[in-house]
N, C-alpha and C positions, 0 to 999 in steps of 0.2 A: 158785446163786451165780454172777452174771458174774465173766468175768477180766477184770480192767482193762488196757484199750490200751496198749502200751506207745507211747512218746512218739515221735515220726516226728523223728530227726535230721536228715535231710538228703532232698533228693527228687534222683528219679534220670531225666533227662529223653532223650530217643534219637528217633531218625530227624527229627533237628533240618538243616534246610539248610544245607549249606556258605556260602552266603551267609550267613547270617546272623550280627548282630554282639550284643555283652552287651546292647547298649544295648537290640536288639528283643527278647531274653531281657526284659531289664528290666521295660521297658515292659508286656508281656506279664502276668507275674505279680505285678507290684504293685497290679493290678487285685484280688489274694485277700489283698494286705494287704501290709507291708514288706520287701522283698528286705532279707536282711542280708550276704549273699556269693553268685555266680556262678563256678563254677571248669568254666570251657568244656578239654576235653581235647584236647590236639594229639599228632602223631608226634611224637617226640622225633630221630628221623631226619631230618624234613628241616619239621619247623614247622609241617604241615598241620593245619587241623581237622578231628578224628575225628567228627564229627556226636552225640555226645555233655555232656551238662552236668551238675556237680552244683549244686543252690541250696538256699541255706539261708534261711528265713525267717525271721523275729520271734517267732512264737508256734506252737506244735503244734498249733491249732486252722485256723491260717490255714495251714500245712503241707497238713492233710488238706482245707481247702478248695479249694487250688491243686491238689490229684492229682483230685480228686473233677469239678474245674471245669474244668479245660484238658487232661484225656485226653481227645486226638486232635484237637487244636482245631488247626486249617492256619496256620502259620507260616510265610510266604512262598507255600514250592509243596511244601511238604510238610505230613502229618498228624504232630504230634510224640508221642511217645507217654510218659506221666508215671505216674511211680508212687514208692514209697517206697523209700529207697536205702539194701541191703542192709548193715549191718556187717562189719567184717571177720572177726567171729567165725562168721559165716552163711556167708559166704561161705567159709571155712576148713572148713566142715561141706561145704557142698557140694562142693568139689573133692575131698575125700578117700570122698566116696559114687561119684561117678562115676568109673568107669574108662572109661579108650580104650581101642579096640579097637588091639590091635598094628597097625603098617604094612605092608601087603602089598607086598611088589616083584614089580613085573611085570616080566618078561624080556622084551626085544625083539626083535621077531619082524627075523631078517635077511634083507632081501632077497634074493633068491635072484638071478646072477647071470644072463650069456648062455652060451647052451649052445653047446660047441664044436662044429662041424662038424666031422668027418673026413672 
């Protein structure tokens, strides 16, 4: 017995060029069928684009059209890379799986000075 797919809410796009604007997001994948949102991510410190997007399409068919169709398709001067964009509940598994490794402090090594003559 298959398990059935579950339904691709949103896609999760990265190594998008800083240049780039929604409109050539747009453009891009309305080619796999109806954009219904673009939420391009910026610093919140000082307004930059983070080279990441999330987009939401019209139908979960044309979702997994667009992941399937435009991984690694060149966007300006970059290869963008597109896949299906994790839940918060996925994402809430994964951060509690992986631990950091503590921070190590390095001591600085002190210059050793001039040596007195007598």
């Amino acid at each position: 017995m298959k398990k059935a797919k579950s339904p691709i809410k949103d896609i999760f796009v990265a190594d998008i060029s800083f240049e780039a604007t929604e409109e050539d997001l747009h453009k891009l994948f309305s080619v796999c069928g109806t954009v219904r949102s673009i939420h391009m991510l910026t610093d919140p410190k000082n307004g930059n684009f983070k080279g990441v997007a999330f987009i939401r399409m019209a139908t979960d068919a044309e979702n997994r059209e667009a992941i399937n169709m435009l991984d690694g398709t060149r966007l300006i001067d970059r290869c963008i890379n597109v896949s299906a964009a994790k839940s918060k509940e996925e994402m809430a598994v994964v951060d509690e799986v992986v631990e950091l490794p503590e921070k190590r402090t390095r001591r600085r090594r002190v210059p050793k000075g001039r040596k007195k003559v007598r």
